[in-house]
N, C-alpha and C positions, 0 to 999 in steps of 0.2 A: 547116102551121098553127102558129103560136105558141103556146106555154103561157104562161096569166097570169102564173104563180106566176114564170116561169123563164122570162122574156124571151129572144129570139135564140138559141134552140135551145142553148142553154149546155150543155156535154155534165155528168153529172153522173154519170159512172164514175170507179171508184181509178184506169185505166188511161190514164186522158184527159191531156189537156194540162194542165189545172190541178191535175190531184193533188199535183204539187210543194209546188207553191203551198201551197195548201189544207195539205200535212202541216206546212209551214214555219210558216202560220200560227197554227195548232195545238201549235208547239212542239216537235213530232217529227222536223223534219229542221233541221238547222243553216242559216244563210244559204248557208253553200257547199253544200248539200244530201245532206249528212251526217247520218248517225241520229243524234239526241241520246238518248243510253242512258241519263242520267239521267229525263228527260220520259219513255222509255220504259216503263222499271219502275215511275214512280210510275202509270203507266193501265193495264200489265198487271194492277198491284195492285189498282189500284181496280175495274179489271172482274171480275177474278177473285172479289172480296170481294162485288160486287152478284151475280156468275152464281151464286156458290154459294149466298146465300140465295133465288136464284129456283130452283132445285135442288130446295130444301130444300121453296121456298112450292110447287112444281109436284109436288112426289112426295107431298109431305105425311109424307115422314118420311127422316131421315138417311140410313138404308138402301140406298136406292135411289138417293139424290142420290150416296153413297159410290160404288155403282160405276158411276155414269156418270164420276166423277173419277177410277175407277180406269183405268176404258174409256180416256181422254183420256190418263193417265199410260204406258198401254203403247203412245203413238203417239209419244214425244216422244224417241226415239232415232233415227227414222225420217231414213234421208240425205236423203230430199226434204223440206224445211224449209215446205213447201204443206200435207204432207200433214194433222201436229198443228191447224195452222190451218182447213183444211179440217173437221178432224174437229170442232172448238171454233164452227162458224158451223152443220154438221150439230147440233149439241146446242141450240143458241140456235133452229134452226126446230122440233127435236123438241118445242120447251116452246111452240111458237106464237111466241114471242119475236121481235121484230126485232133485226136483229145493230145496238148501239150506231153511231153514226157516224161516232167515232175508230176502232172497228173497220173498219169500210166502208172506210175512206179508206187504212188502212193495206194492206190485201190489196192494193194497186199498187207496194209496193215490197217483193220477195222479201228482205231484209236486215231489214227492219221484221218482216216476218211470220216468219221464221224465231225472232228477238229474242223478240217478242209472246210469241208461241205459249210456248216455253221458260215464260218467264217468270211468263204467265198459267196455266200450268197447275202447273207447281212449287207457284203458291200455293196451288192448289186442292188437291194432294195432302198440305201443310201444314194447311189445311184440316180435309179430312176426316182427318187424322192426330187434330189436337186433338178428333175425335169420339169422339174411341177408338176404330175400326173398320177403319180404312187397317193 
């Protein structure tokens, strides 16, 4: 049966045939299909900046939003470069939160998610640092 929304059964997984695509056009992978590190950091940054005032709005107090960004900070030595990311899409269901769509698309490429992850949570323990509390 077709989807209105999504004509021709168009697959809409990171893992599918147009995730290339989709991260290229998004600015995340180069034309030759290479991370662009710079587009990276500037959407780690931004995600990390919106997650942690949803943190803040879902705990209703620094406190708590702290050590879930500390929870995240003691994943991000981890030699599986899944695992930090893993743990960053576990905190976005813990709040009810849907994981953003730049995130979605990114979990298809282990190079990306490894980058992300680093990046997105560094900020966050920057972050909760400026709380006084980290």
């Amino acid at each position: 049966m077709p989807n209105e929304k999504y004509p021709n059964g168009r697959l809409l997984a990171p893992l599918g045939g147009s995730a290339s695509k989709r991260l290229r056009r998004m600015g995340l992978l180069t034309a030759e299909g290479r991370p662009d590190w710079d587009a990276l950091a500037v959407v780690s940054r931004l995600y990390a900046g919106q997650f942690y005032d949803d943190l803040c709005d879902f705990y209703c107090d620094t406190d708590s939003a702290n050590a879930v960004c500390r929870e995240l900070e003691e994943r991000i030595g981890s030699e599986d470069p899944r695992l930090p990311f893993l743990y960053i899409c576990s905190a976005y269901d813990a709040m009810c939160r849907a994981l953003p769509d730049p995130i979605w698309w990114i979990a298809g490429d282990l190079e990306l998610v490894g980058q992300f992850s680093h990046g997105f949570i560094r900020r966050l323990s920057e972050f909760a640092g400026e709380s006084g509390v980290m």
